[in-house]
C-alpha positions, -999 to +999 in steps of 0.1 A: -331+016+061-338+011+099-311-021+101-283+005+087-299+035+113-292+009+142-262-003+131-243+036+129-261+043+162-249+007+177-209+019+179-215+054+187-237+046+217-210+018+227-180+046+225-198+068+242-206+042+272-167+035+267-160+070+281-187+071+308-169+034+321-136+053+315-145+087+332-162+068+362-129+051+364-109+082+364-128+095+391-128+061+415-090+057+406-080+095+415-098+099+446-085+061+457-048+073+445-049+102+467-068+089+502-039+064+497-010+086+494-016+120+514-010+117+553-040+111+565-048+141+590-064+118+618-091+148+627-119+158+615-120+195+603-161+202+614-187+178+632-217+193+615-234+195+654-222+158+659-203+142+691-178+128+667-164+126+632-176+084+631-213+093+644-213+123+618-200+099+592-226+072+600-259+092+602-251+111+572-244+080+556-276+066+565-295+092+554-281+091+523-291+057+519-322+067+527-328+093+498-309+061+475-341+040+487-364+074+473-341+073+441-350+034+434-385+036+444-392+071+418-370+056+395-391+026+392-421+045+390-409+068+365-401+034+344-434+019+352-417-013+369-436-004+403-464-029+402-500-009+409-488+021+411-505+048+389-488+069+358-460+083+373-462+126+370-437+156+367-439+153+407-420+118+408-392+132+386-387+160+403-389+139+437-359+119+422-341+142+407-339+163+441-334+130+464-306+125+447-292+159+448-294+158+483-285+121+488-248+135+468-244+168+491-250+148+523-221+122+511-198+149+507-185+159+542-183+119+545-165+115+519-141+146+529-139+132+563-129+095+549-100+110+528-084+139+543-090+129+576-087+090+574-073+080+539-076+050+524-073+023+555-061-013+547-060-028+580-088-052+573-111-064+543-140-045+557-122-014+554-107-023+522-144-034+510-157+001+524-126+024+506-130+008+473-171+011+477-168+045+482-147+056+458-165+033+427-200+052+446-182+088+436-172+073+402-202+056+389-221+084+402-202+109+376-204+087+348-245+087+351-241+123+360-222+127+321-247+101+307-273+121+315-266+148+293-255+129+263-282+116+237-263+087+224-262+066+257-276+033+254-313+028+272-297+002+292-264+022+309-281+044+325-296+018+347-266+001+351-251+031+366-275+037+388-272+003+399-238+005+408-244+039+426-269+018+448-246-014+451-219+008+459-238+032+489-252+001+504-216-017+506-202+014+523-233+018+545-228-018+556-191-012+561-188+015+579-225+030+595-240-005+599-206-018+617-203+015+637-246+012+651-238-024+659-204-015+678-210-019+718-202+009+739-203+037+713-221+067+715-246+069+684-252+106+684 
């Protein structure tokens, strides 16, 4: 009886990982479609208290990146792969959950900033590398939004997901904030 349980939960969990791959997709291909096609404004719209629309960009990147480090750490603990650390409580979820929330509202002026003001730049494989990383960061971060909320996702998309969310802020953090602190001659705040 459990073989034939496993077997009718095997292609429903698949199909329904099928549309959180295909909704992540939607929403990395529509944002990439239109940074590429509108005219790029070439200002930025509000600083946020910053000097500049690349030092704003940069320090709210990094701080994102930041509260990504929290999400891995509390995610680890709330899956007991953090070696000596005790039982992880209510207090660790609710750490993650709100890291996260905040890490996503801090990326959106950036990401505002990169498409209405900048577009989608291909004057060099870093920027490339930094547009593409940033729109698969918006997409694979809605498709483990969705999964979330569904029962029938596999135990092992999830994680997934939220590995590509990391890969994904670290490439544009080291695309774009890393390459702007390490730039001579630039004002950092």
């Amino acid at each position: 009886m459990a073989v034939s349980v496993d077997r009718e939960v095997a292609p429903r969990g698949a199909a329904v990982t099928a549309v959180l791959l295909l909704v992540g997709a939607a929403v990395a291909l529509s944002l990439g479609v239109y940074a590429k096609t509108h005219t790029p404004a070439r200002r930025p719209l509000f600083l946020l208290g910053f000097s500049g629309m690349l030092q704003m960009k940069a320090w709210l990147t990094t701080i994102a990146l930041a509260l990504i480090v929290v999400q891995v750490v509390t995610a680890s603990w709330m899956w007991g792969r953090l070696p000596g650390a005790p039982v992880a409580t209510g207090t660790v979820a609710l750490v993650h959950r709100w890291s996260g929330a905040v890490a996503f509202v801090v990326t959106v002026p950036v990401a505002f900033h990169c498409i209405w003001a900048l577009g989608f730049g291909s004057t060099s494989l870093r920027v490339v590398a930094h547009g593409v990383a940033g729109c698969v960061f918006y997409g694979a971060y809605a498709a483990k939004m969705l999964g979330l909320r569904l029962r029938e996702v596999p135990a092992q998309t999830l994680p997934v997901l939220g590995s590509l969310v990391v890969a994904s802020i670290v490439v544009v953090w080291l695309t774009a904030a890393l390459w702007f602190f390490t730039r001579s001659g630039l004002p950092l705040t």
